[in-house]
C-alpha positions as CSV (number, residue, x, y, z in Angstrom):
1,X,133.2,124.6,129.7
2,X,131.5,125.4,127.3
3,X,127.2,125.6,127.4
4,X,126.0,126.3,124.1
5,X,124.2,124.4,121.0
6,X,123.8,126.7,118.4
7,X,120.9,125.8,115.7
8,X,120.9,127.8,112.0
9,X,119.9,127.4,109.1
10,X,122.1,128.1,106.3
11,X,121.4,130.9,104.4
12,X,123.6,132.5,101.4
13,X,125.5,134.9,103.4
14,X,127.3,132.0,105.3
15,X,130.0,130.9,106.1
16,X,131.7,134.6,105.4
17,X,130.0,137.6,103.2
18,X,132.5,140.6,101.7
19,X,135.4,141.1,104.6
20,X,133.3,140.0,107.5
21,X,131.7,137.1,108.9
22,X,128.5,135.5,108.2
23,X,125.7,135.3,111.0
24,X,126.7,132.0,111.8
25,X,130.7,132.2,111.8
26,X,130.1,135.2,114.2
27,X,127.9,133.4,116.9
28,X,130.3,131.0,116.9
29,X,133.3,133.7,117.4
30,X,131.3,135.1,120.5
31,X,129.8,132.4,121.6
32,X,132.3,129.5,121.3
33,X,129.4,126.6,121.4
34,X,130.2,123.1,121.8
35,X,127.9,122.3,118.5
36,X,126.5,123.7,115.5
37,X,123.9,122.1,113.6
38,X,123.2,123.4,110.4
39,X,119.8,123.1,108.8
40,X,120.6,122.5,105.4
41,X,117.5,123.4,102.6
42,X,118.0,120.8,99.4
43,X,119.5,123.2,97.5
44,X,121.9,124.8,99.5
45,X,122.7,121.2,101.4
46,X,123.5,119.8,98.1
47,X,126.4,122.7,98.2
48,X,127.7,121.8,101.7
49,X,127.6,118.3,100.9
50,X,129.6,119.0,98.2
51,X,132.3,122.2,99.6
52,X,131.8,121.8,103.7
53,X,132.6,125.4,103.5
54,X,130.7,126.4,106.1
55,X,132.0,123.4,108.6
56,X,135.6,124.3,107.0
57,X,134.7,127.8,108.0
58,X,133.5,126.6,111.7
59,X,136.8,124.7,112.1
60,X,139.3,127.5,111.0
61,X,137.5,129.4,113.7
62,X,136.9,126.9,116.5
63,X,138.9,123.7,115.6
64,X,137.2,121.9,118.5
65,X,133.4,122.6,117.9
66,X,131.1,119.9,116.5
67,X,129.9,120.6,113.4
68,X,126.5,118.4,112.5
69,X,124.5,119.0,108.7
70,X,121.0,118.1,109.1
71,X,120.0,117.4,105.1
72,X,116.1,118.3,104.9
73,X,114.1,118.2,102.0
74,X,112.9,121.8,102.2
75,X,112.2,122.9,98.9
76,X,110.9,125.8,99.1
77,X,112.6,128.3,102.0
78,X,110.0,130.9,101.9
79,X,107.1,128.4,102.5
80,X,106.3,128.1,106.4
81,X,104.2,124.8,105.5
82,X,107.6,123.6,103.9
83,X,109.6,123.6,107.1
84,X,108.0,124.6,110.4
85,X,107.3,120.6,111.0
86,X,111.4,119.8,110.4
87,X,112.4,123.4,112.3
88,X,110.4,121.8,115.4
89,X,111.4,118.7,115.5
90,X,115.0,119.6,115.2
91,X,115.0,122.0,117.6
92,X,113.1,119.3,119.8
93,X,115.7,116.7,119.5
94,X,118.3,118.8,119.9
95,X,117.1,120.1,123.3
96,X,116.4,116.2,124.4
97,X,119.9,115.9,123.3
98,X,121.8,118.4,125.4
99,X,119.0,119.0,128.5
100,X,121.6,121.1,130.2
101,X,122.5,123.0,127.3
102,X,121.5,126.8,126.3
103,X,119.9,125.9,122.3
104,X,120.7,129.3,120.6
105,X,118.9,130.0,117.7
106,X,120.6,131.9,114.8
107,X,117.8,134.5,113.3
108,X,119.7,136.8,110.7
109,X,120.7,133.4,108.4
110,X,118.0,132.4,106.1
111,X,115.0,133.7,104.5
112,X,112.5,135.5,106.5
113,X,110.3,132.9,106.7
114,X,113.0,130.8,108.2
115,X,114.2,133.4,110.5
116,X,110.6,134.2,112.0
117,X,110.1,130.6,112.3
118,X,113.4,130.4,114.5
119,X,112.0,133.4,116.6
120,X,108.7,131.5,117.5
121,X,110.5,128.7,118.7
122,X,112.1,131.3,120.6
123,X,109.6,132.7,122.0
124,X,107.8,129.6,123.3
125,X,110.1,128.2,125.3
126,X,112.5,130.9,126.7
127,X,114.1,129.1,129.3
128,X,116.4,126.9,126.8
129,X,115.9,128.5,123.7
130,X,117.9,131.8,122.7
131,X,117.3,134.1,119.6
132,X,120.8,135.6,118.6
133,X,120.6,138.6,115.6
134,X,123.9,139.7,113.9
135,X,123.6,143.2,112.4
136,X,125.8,144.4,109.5
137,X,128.9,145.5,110.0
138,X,129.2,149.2,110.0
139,X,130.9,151.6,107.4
140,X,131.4,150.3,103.9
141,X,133.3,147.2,102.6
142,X,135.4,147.2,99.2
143,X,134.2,143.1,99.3
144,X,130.4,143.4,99.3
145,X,130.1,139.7,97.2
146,X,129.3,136.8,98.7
147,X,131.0,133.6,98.9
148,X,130.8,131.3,96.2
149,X,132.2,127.7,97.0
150,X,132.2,126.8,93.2
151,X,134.5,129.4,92.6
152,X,135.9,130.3,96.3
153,X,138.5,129.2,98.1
154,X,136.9,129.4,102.0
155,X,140.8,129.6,103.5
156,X,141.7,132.6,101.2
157,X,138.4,134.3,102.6
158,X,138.6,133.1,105.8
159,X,141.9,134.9,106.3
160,X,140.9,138.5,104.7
161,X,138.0,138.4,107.1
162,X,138.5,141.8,109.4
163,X,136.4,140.4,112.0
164,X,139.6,138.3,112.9
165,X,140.9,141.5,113.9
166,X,142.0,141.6,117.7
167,X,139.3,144.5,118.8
168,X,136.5,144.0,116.3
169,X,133.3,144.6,117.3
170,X,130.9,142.3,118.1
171,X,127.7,142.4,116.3
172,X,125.5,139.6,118.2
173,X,122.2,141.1,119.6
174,X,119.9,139.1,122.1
175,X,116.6,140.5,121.1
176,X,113.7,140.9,123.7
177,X,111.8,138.8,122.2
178,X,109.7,138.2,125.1
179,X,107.8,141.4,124.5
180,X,106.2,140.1,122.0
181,X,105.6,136.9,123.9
182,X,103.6,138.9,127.1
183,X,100.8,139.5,124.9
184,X,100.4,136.6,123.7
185,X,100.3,135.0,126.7
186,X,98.5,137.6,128.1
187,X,95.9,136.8,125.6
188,X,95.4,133.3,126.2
189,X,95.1,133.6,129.7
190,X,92.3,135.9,129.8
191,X,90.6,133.5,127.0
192,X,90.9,130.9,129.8
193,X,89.7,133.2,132.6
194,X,87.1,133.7,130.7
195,X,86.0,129.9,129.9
196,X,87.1,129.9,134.3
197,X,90.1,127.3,133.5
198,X,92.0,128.8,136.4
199,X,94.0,125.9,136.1
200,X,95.2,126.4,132.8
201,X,95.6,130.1,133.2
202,X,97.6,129.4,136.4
203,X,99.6,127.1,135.0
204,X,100.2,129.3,131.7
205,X,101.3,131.9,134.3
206,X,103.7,129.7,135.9
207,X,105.1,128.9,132.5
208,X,105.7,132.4,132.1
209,X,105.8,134.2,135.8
210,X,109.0,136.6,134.6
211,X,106.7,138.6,132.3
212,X,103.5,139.0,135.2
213,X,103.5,140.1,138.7
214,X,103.3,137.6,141.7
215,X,100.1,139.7,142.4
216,X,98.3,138.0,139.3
217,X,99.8,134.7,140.1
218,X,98.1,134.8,143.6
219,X,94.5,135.8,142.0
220,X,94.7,132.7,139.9
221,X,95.5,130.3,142.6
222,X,92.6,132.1,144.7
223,X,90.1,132.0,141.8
224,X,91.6,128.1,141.1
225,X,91.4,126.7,144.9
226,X,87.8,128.5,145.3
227,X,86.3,127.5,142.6
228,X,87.3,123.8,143.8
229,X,85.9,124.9,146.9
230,X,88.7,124.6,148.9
231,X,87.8,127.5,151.1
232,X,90.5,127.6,153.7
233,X,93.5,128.0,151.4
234,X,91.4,130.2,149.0
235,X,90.7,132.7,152.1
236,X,94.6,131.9,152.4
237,X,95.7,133.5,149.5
238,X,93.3,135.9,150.0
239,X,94.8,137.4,153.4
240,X,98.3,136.8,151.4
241,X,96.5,139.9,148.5
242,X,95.5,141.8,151.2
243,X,91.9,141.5,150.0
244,X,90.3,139.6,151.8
245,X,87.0,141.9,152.5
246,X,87.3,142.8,148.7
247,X,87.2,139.1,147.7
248,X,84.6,138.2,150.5
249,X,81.9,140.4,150.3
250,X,79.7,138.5,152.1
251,X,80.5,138.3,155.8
252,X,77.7,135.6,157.3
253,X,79.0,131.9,156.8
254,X,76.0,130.2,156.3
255,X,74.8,133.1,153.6
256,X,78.4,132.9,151.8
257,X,78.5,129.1,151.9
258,X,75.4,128.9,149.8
259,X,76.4,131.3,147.4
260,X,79.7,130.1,146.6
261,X,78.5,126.5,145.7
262,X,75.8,128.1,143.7
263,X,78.7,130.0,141.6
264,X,80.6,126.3,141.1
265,X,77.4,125.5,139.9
266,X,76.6,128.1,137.5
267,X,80.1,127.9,135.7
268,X,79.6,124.3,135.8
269,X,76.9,125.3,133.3
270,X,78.5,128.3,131.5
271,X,81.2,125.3,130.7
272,X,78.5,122.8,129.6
273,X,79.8,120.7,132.3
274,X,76.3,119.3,133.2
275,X,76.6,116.1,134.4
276,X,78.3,118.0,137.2
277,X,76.0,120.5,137.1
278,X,73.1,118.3,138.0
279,X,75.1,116.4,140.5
280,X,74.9,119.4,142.3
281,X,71.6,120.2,142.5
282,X,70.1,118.0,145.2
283,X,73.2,119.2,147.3
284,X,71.8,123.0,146.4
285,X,68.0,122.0,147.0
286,X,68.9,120.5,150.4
287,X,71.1,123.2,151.9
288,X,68.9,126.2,150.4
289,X,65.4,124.4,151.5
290,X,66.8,124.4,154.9
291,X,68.5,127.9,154.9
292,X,64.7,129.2,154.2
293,X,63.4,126.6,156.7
294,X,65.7,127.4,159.8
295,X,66.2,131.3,158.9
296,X,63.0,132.5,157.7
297,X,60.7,130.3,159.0
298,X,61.9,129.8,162.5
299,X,62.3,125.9,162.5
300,X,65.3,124.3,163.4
301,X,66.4,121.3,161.7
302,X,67.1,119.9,165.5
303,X,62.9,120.6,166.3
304,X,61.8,118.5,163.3
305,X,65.0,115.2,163.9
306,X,66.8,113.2,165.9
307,X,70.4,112.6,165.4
308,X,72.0,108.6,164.9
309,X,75.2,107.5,164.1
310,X,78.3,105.9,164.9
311,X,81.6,107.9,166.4
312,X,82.4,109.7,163.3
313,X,79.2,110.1,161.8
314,X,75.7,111.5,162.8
315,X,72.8,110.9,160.0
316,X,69.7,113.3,161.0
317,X,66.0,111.5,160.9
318,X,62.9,112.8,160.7
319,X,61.1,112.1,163.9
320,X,57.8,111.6,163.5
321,X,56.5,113.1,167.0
322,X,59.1,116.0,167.2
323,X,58.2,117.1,163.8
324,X,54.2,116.9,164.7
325,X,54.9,118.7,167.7
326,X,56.5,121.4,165.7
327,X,54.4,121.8,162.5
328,X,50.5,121.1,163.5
329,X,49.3,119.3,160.3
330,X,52.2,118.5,158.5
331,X,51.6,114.4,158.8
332,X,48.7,115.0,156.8
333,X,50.1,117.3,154.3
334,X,53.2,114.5,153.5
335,X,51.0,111.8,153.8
336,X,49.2,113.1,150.7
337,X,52.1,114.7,148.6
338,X,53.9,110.8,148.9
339,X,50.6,108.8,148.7
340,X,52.1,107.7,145.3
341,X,55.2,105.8,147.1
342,X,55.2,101.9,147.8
343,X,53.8,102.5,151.5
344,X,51.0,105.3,150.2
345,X,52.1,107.6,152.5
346,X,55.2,109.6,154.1
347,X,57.7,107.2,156.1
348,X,59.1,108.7,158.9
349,X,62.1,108.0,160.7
350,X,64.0,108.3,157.7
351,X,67.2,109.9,156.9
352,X,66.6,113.6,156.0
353,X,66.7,114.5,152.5
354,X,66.1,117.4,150.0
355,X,63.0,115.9,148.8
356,X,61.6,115.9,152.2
357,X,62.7,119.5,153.4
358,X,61.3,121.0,150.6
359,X,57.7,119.9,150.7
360,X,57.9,120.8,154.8
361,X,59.0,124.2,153.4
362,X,56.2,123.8,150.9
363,X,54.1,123.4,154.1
364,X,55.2,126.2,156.2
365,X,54.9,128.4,153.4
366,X,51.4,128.2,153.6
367,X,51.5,129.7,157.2
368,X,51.0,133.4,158.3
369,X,54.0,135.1,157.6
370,X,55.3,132.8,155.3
371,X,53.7,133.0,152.3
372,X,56.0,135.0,150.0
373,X,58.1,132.1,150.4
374,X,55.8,129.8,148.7
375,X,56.7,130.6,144.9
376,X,60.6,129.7,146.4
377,X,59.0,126.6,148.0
378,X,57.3,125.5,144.9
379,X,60.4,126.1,142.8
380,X,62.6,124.4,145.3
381,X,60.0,120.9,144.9
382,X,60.6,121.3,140.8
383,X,64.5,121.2,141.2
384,X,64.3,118.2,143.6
385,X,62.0,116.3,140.9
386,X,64.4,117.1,138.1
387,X,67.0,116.3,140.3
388,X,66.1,112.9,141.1
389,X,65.0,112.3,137.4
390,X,68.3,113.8,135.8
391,X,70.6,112.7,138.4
392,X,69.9,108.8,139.2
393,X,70.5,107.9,135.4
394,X,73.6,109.8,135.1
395,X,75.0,108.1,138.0
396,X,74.4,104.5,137.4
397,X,74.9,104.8,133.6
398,X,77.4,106.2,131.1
399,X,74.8,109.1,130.2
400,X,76.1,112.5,129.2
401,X,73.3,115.1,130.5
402,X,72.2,118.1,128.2
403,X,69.9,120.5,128.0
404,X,67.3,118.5,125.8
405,X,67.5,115.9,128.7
406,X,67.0,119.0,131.7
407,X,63.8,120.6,129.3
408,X,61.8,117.5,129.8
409,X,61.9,117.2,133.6
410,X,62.0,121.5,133.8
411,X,59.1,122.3,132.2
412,X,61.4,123.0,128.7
413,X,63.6,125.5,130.6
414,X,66.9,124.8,129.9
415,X,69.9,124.7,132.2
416,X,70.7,128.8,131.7
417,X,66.9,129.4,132.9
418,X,68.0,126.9,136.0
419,X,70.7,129.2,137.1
420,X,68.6,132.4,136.7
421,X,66.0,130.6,139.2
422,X,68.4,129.4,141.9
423,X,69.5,133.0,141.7
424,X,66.4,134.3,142.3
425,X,65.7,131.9,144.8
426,X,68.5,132.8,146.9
427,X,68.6,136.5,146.6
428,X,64.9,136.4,147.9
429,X,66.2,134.0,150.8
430,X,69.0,136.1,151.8
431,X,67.2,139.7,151.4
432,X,69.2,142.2,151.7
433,X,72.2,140.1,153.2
434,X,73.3,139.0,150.3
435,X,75.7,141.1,147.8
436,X,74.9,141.4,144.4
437,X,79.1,141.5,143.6
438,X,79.2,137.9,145.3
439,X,77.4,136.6,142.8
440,X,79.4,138.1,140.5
441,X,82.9,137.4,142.2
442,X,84.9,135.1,139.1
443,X,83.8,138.2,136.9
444,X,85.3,140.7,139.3
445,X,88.4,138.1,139.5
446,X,89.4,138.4,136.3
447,X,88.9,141.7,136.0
448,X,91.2,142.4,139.0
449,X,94.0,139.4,136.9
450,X,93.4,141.9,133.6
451,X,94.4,145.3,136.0
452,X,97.5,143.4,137.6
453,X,98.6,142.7,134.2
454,X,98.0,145.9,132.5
455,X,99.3,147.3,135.5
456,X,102.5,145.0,135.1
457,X,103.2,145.9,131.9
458,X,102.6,149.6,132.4
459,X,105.1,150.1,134.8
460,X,108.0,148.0,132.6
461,X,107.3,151.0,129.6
């Protein structure tokens, strides 16, 4: 059976050149495809159309092998813009037409241009395309002219050709061409590593996973599932590296929570993505106004509410006499900083939110022992307020966020100067408990995706 499409383009040493056969009448000798298309230029289809010498030559060789012309209207063979469109698409339709078929790809017939073309098409899609080279024969030939159907007879040629000869040599190379594809794909996935599309990097790898190591595949799917903070199948992948204390620096849950959703956040920025971005502030204001609450200020988030809900959920209130209890003065203090709301003053027994945890931090911050927290606790009140004047718009109309839209509510500090804050803020919550290199970790990523590729590569040399 047999599993070959061979696609050429004609070039002037086909069918048959001196005493030996022409790139494509050789392929076919090796090869024995089931079909040759030939990709005929004007000028040298106006020949064919004319002679069929090279189809003649294809049938004295292989009397059962389709033979299909494709007449272009390439003018000019040594112009790319004059032929890579009608290259693709026939190479496209070709592999539609035989899905089960190996498309070779003749790269000696031709001009140059033509024949580099062919190789690109190689290149990008190894797994059904084939680059075949013929080589000269070797030794010298007393027939070195080419064939000339105005003149030529293709039988009388056809039967003084010595590579007829039982024994003759084959001259049909496979080229690696895939060594010059690595680089180029190696290329593009570090571009998209470093825009952190893991997604598109790990599915650029997947296109290409003979050419890289499984060890760069799995840092792509960890940096991919983390940064969609899926953290049980990122830690997953992890153990499957073997680096799981190198990828998780930071051994306290609560500490490493908070800094990996503040890294979704800042590459949510770095990609300009900041309707998401701002999405996630509140989220951030909440969970780090209560990390500095219940770890540096010694109140517990169970002293301050009560807990409500039905079977699968519990919603947390403030209660009004536990929090009293706990935090002499603090009715007064809320009753003032809301005194601008519809009831002129705080409402208890509502659900907890970031807006009200931060202005209790604001309050204990003012306590012994507290007050190098209060520059956190004031900065922590300014992301709520943008948060709540960015956010609510966003998410009941079709409004695209950007920084002009952040300056107005931030003081005119961009998004970038956000991020460098809710760093600051954090690193002076978690003291020396947090890891500067966690902060850091998608950098260190792709640095360790750029070693297992070098490293790759270095040891197929």
């Amino acid at each position: 059976m047999k599993n070959n499409i061979l696609i050429a383009a004609v070039g002037r040493t086909d069918p048959i050149r001196g005493e030996h056969d022409g790139p494509i009448l050789h392929i076919v000798r090796h090869y024995r495809p089931e079909a040759v298309i030939l990709i005929l230029s004007e000028e040298i289809g106006k020949e064919e159309a004319e002679y069929h010498h090279n189809e003649t030559a294809i049938h004295l060789l292989d009397k059962d092998c389709k033979v299909e012309p494709i007449q272009t209207e390439i003018h000019n063979a040594h112009s790319y813009d004059d032929f890579s469109t009608a290259f693709l698409t026939i190479c496209g339709e070709v592999r539609k037409r035989y899905p089960d078929k190996k498309v070779l790809l003749n790269i000696t017939s031709g001009t140059p241009q033509m024949e580099t073309a062919l190789c690109m098409i190689a290149i990008s899609d190894p797994e059904h395309y084939m680059a075949i080279q013929v080589s000269n024969p070797a030794g010298s030939s007393t027939r070195t002219d080419a064939f000339n159907p105005r003149k030529d007879l293709v039988e009388d040629w056809f039967e003084m050709d010595l590579d007829n000869l039982e024994g003759s040599p084959c001259r049909c190379h496979e080229p690696r061409l895939l060594n010059f594809r690595r680089p180029m794909v190696q290329l593009q996935i570090v571009s998209l590593m470093e825009n952190y599309d893991y997604s598109g990097a790990l599915l650029l790898y997947q296109e290409n996973r003979q050419n890289f190591s499984e060890k760069t595949g799995l840092l792509l799917e960890h940096a991919r599932r983390r940064l969609n903070l899926e953290h049980r199948e990122a830690e997953q992948t992890a153990v499957k590296l073997g680096m799981k204390d190198e990828l998780y620096p930071i051994k306290r849950s609560d500490i490493a929570q908070l800094t990996e959703f503040f890294n979704s956040m800042r590459i949510k920025q770095a990609r300009g993505e900041l309707n998401d971005f701002s999405m996630r502030l509140e989220i951030m204001t909440l969970y780090l106004g209560r990390y500095l609450m219940e770890k540096r200020m010694r109140v517990a988030m169970e002293d301050i509410t009560v807990g409500r809900g039905l079977k699968n959920s519990h919603i947390m209130y403030l209660s009004k006499d536990k929090c009293t209890k706990k935090i002499p003065g603090i009715q007064k203090y809320l009753d003032e900083q809301f005194s601008d709301k519809k009831m002129g003053k705080f409402e208890w027994e509502k659900p907890v939110n970031a807006l009200s945890v931060v202005h209790i931090v604001k309050f204990l911050s003012t306590q012994p022992g507290n007050e190098k927290y209060g520059n956190a606790a004031d900065e922590l009140i300014r992301w709520s307020v943008l948060s709540g004047q960015v956010r609510n718009p966003a998410a009941h109309t079709i409004v695209a966020i950007t920084d002009e839209i952040i300056k107005e509510s931030y003081g005119n500090k961009d998004s970038a100067a956000l991020v460098r804050s809710i760093r600051a803020v954090l690193r002076q919550a978690f003291g020396n408990e947090g890891k500067d290199e966690a902060f850091a970790i998608y950098e260190r990523i792709n640095e360790m995706v750029k070693k297992s590729m070098e490293e790759q590569e270095g040891r197929e040399k």
